[in-house]
PDB file of N, CA, C and O in Angstrom:
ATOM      1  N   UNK A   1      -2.306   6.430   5.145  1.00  0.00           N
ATOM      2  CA  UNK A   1      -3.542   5.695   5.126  1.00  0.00           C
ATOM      3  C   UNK A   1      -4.381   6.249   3.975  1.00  0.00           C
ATOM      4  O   UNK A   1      -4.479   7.462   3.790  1.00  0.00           O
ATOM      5  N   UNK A   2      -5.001   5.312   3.183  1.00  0.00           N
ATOM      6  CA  UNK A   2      -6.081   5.754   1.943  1.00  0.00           C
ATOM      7  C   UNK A   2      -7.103   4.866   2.184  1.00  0.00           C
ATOM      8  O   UNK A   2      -6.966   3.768   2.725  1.00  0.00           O
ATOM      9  N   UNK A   3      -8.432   5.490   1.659  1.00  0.00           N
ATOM     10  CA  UNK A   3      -9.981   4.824   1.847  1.00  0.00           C
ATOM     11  C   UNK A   3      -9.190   3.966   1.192  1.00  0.00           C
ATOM     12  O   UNK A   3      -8.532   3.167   1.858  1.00  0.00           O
ATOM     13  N   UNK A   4      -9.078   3.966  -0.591  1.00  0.00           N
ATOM     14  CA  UNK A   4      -9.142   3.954  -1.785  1.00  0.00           C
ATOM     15  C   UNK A   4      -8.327   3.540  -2.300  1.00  0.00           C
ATOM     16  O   UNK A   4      -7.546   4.449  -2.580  1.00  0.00           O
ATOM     17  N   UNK A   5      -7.932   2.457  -2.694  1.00  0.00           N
ATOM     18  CA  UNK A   5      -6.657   2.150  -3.552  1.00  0.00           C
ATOM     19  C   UNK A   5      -6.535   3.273  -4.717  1.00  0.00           C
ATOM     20  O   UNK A   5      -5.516   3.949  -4.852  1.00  0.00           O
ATOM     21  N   UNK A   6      -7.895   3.427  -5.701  1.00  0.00           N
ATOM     22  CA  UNK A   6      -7.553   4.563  -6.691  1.00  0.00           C
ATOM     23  C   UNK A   6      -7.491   5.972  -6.139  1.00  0.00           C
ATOM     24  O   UNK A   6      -7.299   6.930  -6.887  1.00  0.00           O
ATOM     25  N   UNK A   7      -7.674   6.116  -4.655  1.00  0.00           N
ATOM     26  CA  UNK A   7      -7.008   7.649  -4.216  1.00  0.00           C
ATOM     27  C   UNK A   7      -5.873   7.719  -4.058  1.00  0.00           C
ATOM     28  O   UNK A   7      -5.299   8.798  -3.912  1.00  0.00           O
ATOM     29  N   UNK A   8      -5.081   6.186  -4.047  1.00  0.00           N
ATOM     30  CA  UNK A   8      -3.321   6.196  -3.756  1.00  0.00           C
ATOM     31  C   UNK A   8      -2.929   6.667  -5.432  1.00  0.00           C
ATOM     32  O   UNK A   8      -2.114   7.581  -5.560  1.00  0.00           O
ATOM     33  N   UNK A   9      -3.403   6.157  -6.430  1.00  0.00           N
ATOM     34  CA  UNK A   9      -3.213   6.066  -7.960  1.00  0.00           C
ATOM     35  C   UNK A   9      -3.852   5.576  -8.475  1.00  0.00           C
ATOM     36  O   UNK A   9      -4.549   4.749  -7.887  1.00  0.00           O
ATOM     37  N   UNK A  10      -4.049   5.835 -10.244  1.00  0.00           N
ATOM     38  CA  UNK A  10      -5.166   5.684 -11.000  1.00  0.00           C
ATOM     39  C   UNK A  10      -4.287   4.334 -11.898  1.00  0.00           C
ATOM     40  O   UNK A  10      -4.942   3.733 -12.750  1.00  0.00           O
ATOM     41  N   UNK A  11      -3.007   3.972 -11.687  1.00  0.00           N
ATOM     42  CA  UNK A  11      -2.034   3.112 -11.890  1.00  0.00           C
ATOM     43  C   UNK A  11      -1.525   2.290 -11.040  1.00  0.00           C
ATOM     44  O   UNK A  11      -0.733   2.349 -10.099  1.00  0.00           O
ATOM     45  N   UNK A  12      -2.359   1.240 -11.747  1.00  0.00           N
ATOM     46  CA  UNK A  12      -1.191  -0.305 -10.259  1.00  0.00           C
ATOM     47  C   UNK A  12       0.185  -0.157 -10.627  1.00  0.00           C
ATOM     48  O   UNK A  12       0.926  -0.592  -9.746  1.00  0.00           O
ATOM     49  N   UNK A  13       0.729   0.266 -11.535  1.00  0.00           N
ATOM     50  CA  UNK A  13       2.120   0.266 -11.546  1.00  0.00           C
ATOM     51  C   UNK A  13       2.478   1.502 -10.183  1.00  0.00           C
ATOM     52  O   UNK A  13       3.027   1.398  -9.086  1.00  0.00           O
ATOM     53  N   UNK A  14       1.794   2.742 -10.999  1.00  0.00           N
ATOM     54  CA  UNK A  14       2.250   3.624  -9.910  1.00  0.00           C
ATOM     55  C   UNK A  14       2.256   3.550  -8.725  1.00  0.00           C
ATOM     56  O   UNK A  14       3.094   3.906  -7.896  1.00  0.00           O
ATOM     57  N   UNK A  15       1.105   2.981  -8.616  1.00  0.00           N
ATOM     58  CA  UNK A  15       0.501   2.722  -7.076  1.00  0.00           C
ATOM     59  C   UNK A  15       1.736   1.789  -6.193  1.00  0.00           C
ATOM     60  O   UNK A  15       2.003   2.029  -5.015  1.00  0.00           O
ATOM     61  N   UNK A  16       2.332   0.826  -6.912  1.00  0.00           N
ATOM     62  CA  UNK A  16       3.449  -0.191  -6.479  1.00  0.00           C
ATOM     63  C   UNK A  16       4.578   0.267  -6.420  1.00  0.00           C
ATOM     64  O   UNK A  16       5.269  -0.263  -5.550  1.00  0.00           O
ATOM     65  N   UNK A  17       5.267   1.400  -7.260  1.00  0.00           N
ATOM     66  CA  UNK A  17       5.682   2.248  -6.559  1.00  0.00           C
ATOM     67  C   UNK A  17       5.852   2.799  -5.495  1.00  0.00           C
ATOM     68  O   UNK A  17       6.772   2.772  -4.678  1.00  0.00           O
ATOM     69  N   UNK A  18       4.746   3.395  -5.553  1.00  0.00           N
ATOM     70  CA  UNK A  18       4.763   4.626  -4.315  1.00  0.00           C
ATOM     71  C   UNK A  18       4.747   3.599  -2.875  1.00  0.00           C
ATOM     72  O   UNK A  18       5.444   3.945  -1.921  1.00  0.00           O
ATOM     73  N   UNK A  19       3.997   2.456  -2.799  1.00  0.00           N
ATOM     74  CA  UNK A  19       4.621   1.560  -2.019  1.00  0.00           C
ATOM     75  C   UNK A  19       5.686   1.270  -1.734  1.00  0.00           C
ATOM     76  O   UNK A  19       6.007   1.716  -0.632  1.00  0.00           O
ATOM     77  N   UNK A  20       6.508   0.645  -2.279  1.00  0.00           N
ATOM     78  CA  UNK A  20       7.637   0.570  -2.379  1.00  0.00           C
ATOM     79  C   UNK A  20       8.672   1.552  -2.201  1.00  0.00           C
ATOM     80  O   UNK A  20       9.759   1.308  -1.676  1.00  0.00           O
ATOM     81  N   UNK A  21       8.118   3.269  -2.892  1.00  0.00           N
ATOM     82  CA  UNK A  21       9.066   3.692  -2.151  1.00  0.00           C
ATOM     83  C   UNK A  21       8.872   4.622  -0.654  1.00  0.00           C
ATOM     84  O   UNK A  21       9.643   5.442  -0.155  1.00  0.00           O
ATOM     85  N   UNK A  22       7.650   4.177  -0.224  1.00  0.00           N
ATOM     86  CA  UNK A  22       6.935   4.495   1.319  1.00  0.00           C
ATOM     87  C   UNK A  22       7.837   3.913   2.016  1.00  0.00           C
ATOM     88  O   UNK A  22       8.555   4.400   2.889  1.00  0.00           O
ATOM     89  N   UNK A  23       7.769   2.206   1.377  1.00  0.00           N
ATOM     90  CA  UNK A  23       8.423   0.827   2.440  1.00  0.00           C
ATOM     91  C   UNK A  23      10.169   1.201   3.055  1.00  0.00           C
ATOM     92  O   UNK A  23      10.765   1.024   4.117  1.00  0.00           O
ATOM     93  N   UNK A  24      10.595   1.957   1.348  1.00  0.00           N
ATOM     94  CA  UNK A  24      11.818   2.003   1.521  1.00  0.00           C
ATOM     95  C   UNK A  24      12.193   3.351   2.100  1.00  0.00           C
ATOM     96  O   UNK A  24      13.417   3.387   2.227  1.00  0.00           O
ATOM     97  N   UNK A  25      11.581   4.543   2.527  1.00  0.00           N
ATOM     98  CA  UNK A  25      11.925   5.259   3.608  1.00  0.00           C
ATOM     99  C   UNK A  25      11.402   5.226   4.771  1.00  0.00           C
ATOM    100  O   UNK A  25      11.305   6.257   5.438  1.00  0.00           O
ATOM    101  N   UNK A  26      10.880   3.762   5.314  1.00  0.00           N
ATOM    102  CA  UNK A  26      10.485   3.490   6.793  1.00  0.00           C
ATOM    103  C   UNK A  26       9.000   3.927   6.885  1.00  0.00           C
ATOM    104  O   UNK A  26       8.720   4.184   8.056  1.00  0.00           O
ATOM    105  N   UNK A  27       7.941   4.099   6.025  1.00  0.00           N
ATOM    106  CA  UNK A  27       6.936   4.484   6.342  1.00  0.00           C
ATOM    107  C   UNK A  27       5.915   3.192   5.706  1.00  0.00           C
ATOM    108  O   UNK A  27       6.241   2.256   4.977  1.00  0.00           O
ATOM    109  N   UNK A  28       4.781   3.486   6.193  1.00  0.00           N
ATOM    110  CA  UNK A  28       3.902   2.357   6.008  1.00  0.00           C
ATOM    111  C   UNK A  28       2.742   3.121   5.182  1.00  0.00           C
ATOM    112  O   UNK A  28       2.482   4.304   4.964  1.00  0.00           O
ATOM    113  N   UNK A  29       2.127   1.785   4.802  1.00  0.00           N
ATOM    114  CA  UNK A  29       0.119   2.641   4.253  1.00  0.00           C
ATOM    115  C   UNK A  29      -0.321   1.805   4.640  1.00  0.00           C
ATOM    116  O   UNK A  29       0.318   0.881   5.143  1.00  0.00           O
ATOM    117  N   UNK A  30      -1.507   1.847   4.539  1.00  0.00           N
ATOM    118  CA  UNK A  30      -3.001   1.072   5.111  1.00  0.00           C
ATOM    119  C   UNK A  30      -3.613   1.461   4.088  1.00  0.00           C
ATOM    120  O   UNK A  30      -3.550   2.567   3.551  1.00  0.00           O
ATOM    121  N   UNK A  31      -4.320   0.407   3.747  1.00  0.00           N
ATOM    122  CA  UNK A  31      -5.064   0.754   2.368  1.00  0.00           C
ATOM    123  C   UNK A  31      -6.655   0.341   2.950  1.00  0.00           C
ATOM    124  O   UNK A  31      -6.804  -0.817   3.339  1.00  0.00           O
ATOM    125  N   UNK A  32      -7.869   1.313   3.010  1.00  0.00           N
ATOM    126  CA  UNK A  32      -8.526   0.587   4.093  1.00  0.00           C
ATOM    127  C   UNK A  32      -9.651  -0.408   3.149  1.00  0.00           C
ATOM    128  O   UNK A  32     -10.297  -1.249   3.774  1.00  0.00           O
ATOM    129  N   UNK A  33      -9.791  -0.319   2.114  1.00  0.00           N
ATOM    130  CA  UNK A  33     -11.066  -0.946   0.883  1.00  0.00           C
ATOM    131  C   UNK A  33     -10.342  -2.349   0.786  1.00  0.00           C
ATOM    132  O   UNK A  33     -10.999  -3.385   0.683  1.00  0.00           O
ATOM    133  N   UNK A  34      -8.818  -2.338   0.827  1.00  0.00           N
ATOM    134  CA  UNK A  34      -8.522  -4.026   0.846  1.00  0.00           C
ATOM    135  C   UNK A  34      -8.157  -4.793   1.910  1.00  0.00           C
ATOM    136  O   UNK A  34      -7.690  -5.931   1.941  1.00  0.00           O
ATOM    137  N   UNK A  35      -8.507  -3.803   3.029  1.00  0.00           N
ATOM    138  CA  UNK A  35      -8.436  -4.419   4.413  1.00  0.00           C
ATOM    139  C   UNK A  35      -6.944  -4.908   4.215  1.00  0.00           C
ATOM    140  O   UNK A  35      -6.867  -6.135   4.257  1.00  0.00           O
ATOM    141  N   UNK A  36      -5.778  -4.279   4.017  1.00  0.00           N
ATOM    142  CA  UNK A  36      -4.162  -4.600   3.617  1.00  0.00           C
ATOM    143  C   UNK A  36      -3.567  -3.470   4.666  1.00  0.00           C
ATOM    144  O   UNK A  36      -3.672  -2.254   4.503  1.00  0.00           O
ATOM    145  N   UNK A  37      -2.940  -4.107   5.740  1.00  0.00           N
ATOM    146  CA  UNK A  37      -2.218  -3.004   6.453  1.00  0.00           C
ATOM    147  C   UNK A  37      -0.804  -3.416   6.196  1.00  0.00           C
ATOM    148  O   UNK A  37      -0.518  -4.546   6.591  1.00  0.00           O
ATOM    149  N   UNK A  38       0.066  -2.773   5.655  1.00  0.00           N
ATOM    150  CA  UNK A  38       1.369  -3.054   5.314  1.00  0.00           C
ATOM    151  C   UNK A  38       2.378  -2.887   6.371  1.00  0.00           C
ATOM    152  O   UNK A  38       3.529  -2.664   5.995  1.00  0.00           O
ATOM    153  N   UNK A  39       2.080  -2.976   7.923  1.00  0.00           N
ATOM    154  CA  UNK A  39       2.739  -3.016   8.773  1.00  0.00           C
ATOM    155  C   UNK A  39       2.736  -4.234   9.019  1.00  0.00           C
ATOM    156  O   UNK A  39       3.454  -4.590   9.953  1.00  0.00           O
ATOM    157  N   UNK A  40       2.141  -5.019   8.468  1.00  0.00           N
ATOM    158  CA  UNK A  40       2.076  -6.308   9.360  1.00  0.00           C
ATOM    159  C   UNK A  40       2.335  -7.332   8.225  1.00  0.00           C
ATOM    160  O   UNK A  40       1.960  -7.111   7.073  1.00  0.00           O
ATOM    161  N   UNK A  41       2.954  -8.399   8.569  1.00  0.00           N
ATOM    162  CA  UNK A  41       4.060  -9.617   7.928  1.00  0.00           C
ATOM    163  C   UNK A  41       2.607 -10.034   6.769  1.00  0.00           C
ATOM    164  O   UNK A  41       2.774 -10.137   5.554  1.00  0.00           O
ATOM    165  N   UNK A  42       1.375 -10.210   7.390  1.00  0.00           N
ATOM    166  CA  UNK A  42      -0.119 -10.634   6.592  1.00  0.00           C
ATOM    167  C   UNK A  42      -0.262  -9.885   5.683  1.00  0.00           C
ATOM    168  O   UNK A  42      -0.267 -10.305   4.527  1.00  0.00           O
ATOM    169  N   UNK A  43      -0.439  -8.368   6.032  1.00  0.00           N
ATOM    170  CA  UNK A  43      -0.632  -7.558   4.422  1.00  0.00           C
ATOM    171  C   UNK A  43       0.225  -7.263   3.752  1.00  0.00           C
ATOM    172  O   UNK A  43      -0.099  -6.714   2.699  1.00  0.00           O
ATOM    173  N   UNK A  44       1.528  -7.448   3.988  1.00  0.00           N
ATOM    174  CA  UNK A  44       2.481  -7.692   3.016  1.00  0.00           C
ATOM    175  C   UNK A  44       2.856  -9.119   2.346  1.00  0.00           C
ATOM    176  O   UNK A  44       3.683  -9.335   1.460  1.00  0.00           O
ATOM    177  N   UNK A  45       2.073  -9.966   2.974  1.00  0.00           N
ATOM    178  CA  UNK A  45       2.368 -11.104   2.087  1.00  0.00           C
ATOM    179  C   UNK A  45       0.619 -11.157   0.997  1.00  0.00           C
ATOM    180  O   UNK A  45       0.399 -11.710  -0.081  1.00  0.00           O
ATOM    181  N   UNK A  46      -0.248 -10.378   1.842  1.00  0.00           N
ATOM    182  CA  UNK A  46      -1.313  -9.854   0.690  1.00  0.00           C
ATOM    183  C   UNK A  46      -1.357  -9.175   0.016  1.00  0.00           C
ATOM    184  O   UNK A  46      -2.428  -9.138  -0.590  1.00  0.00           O
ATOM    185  N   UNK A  47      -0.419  -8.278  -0.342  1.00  0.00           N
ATOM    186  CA  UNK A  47      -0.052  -7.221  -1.121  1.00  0.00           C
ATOM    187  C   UNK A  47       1.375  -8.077  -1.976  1.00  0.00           C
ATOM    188  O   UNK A  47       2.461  -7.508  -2.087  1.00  0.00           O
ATOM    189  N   UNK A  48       1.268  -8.686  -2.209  1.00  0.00           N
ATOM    190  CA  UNK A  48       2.272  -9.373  -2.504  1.00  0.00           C
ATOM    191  C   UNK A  48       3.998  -9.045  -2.838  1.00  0.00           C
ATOM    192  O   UNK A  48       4.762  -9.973  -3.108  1.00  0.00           O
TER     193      UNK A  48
END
Protein backbone atom coordinates (compact mmCIF):
# COMPACT_ATOMS: atom_id res chain seq x y z
CA UNK A 1 0.00 0.00 0.00
CA UNK A 2 1.36 3.73 -0.90
CA UNK A 3 -0.28 7.27 0.01
CA UNK A 4 1.56 8.35 -3.17
CA UNK A 5 1.98 7.18 -6.49
CA UNK A 6 5.48 9.24 -6.45
CA UNK A 7 6.36 7.30 -3.07
CA UNK A 8 5.96 3.99 -5.26
CA UNK A 9 8.52 5.91 -8.00
CA UNK A 10 9.62 9.10 -9.35
CA UNK A 11 9.10 7.02 -12.90
CA UNK A 12 5.78 5.82 -14.52
CA UNK A 13 7.87 3.48 -16.29
CA UNK A 14 9.36 2.28 -13.08
CA UNK A 15 6.47 2.55 -11.21
CA UNK A 16 4.73 -0.05 -14.00
CA UNK A 17 7.16 -2.19 -13.32
CA UNK A 18 7.27 -2.67 -9.96
CA UNK A 19 3.54 -3.36 -10.53
CA UNK A 20 3.83 -5.73 -12.65
CA UNK A 21 6.36 -7.38 -11.00
CA UNK A 22 4.23 -7.24 -7.44
CA UNK A 23 1.22 -8.74 -9.81
CA UNK A 24 3.55 -11.38 -10.98
CA UNK A 25 4.67 -12.76 -7.55
CA UNK A 26 1.01 -12.86 -6.17
CA UNK A 27 1.09 -9.63 -4.33
CA UNK A 28 -1.06 -6.62 -4.73
CA UNK A 29 -0.75 -2.50 -4.08
CA UNK A 30 -3.26 -0.04 -3.33
CA UNK A 31 -2.32 3.10 -4.40
CA UNK A 32 -4.42 5.32 -2.03
CA UNK A 33 -4.22 9.21 -4.01
CA UNK A 34 -5.80 7.29 -7.13
CA UNK A 35 -8.29 5.55 -5.22
CA UNK A 36 -6.81 2.21 -7.58
CA UNK A 37 -6.89 -0.99 -5.54
CA UNK A 38 -5.28 -3.58 -7.75
CA UNK A 39 -7.05 -6.43 -6.13
CA UNK A 40 -10.01 -5.82 -7.70
CA UNK A 41 -11.04 -6.57 -11.62
CA UNK A 42 -12.05 -2.19 -11.42
CA UNK A 43 -8.57 -0.99 -10.50
CA UNK A 44 -6.97 -3.03 -12.73
CA UNK A 45 -8.94 -2.18 -15.55
CA UNK A 46 -8.11 1.59 -14.07
CA UNK A 47 -4.71 1.11 -13.95
CA UNK A 48 -4.83 -0.07 -17.20
Amino acid sequence: MVAKLDRLSRSIVNAANIIESAQAQGRSLVILDLGVDLTTAGGRMQAG
